[in-house]
C-alpha positions as CSV (number, residue, x, y, z in Angstrom):
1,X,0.0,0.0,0.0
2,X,1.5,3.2,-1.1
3,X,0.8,6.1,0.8
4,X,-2.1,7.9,-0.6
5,X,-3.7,4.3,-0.4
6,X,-3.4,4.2,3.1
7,X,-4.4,7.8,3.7
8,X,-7.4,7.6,1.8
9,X,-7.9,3.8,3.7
10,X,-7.6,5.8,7.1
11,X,-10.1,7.9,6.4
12,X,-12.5,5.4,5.1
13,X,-12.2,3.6,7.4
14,X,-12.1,6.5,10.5
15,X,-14.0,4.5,12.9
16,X,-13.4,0.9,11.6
17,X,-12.1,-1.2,14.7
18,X,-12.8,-5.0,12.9
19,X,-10.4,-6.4,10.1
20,X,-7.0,-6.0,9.7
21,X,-4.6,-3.1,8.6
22,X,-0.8,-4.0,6.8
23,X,2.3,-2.7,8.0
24,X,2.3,-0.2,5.1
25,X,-0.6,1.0,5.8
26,X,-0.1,1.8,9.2
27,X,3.4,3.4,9.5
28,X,2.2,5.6,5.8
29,X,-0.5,6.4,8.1
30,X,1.8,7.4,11.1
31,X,4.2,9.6,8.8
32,X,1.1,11.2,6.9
33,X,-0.4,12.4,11.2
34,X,2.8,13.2,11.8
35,X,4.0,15.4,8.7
36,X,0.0,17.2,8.9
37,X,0.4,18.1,12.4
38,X,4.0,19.1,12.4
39,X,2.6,21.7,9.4
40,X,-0.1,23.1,11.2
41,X,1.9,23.6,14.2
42,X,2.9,26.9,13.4
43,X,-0.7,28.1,12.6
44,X,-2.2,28.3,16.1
45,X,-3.4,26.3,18.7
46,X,-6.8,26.1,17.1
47,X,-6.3,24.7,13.9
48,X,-4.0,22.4,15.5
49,X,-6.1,20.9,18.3
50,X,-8.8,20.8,15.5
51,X,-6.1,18.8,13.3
52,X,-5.5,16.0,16.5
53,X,-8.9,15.9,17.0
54,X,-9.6,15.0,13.2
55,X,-6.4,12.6,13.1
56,X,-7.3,11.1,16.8
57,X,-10.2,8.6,16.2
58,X,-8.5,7.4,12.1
59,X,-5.1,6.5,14.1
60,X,-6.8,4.3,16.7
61,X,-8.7,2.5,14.4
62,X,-5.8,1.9,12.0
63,X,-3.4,0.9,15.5
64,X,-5.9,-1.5,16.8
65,X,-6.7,-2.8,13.0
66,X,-2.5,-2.7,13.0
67,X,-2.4,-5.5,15.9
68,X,-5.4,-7.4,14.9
69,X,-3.1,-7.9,11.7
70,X,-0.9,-9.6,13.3
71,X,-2.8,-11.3,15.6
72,X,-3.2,-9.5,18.6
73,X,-6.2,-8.0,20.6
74,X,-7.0,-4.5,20.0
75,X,-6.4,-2.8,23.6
76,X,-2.7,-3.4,22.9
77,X,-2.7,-0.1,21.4
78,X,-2.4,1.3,25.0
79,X,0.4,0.0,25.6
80,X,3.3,2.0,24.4
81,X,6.2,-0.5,24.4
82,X,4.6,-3.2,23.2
83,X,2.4,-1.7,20.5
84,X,5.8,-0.6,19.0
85,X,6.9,-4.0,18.7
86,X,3.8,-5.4,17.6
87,X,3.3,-2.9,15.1
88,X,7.2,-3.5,14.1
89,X,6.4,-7.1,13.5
90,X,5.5,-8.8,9.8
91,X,1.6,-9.7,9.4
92,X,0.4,-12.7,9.6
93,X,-0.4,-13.7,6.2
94,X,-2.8,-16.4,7.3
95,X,-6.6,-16.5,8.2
96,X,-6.5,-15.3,11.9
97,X,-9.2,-14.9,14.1
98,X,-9.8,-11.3,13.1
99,X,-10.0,-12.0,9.4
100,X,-8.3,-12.5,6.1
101,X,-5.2,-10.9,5.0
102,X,-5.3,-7.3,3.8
103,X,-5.2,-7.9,0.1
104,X,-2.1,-6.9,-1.6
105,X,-1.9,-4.1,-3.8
106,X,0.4,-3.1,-6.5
């Protein structure tokens, strides 16, 4: 997934916490909060708490999606640590309990 794919996935799928999110998807996703708040920093407080409040719900649906990937529960999104590593890990290309593979895109 390239990374207008997954910006364009994120917000489709802003409030999607089922299924299953690729690696590519998620750190394109990361870089894309990151870049877009690191821009509207220097505009004001406003327009940057409005820019975390519009990026907040996406990039919990695409972390939890991220470690359903690769076949872990959700809520270890809250944990900082390990939701690095499992987010650093490869997916699991099979079935798992949270669904079917992303499909792969070219």
């Amino acid at each position: 997934m390239n990374f207008l794919e997954s910006i364009k996935s994120g917000f489709r799928n802003y409030a999607t916490f089922s299924g299953r999110a690729s690696r590519s998807e998620y750190w394109w996703w990361t870089l894309f909060s990151i870049i877009l708040s690191m821009a509207v920093a220097g505009f004001g407080d406003a327009l940057s708490s409005l820019v975390t409040a519009a990026l907040f719900l996406p990039s919990i649906a695409v972390g939890v999606r991220r470690m359903h990937d690769t076949d872990h529960r959700g809520w270890w999104v809250i944990v900082p640590i390990v939701n690095l590593v499992f987010s650093l890990q490869k997916s699991d290309p099979n079935l798992n309990r949270f669904g079917p593979p992303p499909p792969p895109r070219v």
